[in-house]
C-alpha positions in Angstrom: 47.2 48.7 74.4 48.3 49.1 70.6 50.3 51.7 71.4 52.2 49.8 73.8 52.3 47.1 71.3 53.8 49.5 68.6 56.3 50.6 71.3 57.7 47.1 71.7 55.8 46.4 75.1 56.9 42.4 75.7 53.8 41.9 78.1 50.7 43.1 78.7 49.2 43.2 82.1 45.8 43.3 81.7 42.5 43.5 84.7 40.4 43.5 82.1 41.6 40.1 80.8 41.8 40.9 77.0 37.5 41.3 77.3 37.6 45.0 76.6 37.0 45.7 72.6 40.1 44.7 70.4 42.6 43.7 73.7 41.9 40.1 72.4 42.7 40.4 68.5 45.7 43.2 69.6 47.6 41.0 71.8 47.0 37.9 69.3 48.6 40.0 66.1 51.5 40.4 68.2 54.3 38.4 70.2 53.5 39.9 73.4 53.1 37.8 76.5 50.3 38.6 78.3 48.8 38.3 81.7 45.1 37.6 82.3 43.5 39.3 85.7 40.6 38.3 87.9 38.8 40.9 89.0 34.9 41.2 90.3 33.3 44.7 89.4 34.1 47.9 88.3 36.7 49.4 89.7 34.2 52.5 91.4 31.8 49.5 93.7 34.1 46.3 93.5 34.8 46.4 96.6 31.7 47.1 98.5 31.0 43.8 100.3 32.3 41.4 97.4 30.3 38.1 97.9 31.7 34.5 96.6 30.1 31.5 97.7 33.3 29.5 96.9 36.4 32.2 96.0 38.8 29.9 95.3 36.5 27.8 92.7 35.0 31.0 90.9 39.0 32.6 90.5 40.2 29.0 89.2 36.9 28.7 86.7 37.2 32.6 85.5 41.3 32.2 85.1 40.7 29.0 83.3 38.1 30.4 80.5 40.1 33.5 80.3 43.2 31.7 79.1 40.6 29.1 76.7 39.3 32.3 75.2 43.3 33.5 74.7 44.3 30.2 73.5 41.3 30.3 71.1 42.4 33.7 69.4 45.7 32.4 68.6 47.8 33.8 72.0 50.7 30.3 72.7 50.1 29.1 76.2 53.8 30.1 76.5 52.7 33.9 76.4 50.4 33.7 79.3 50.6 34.2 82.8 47.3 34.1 85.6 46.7 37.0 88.1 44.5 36.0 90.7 43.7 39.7 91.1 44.3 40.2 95.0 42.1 43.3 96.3 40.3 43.5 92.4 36.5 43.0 94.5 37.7 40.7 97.0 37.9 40.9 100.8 41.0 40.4 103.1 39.5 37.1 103.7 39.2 36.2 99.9 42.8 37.5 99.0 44.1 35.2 101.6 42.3 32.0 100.7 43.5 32.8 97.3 46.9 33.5 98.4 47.1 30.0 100.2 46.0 27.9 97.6 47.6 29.5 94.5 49.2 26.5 92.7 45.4 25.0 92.9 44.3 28.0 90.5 46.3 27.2 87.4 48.6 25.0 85.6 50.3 28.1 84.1 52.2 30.5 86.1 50.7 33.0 88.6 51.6 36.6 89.0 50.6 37.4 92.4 50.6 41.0 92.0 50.0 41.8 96.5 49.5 45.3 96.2 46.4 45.8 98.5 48.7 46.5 101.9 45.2 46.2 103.9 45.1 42.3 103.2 49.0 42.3 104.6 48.2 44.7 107.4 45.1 42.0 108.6 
């Protein structure tokens, strides 16, 4: 990430939602816009049977302290963008729910990054 930085990257696309050591503090030192990802898991078992009791709730309450926490090291709401996280330890079912009722999980704007083709293929 701060080599990106030093090479002039203007966003930062992050699944890990500036949590991994020194994302935060990077992307606050800098002008870069960033975008904050939901994601359930690690990348090697996310996505054996990903369990929410309410999908839509849990995305909207993670998105929301992940842009607090953002906000809190400095980062201008005008830098950030949301990513629901589509296929990032969620089912065909969640991505849809998610899908239909994006403009309920943040005020800011949403990148919704549908790259799973299984969820479009269901």
């Amino acid at each position: 990430m701060k080599a990106a930085l030093a090479a002039g990257a203007s966003m930062i696309n992050d699944v890990e939602a500036l949590t991994s050591l020194g994302a935060l503090q990077a992307v606050a030192e800098s002008r870069c816009a960033v975008c904050l990802m939901h994601k359930k898991g690690e990348p090697a078992t996310m996505q054996r049977d990903p369990h929410y009791d309410d999908v839509l709730a849990r995305g909207e309450s993670l998105l929301k302290e992940s842009v607090e926490r953002a906000k809190g090291a400095g980062i201008a709401v005008d830098r950030i963008v949301v990513d629901p996280g589509f296929g990032f330890g969620k089912t065909a079912l969640h991505n849809l729910v998610l899908l239909k009722h994006l403009r309920e999980l943040s005020e800011l704007p949403i990148l919704a990054g549908l790259s799973r083709k299984s969820t479009l293929a269901s």
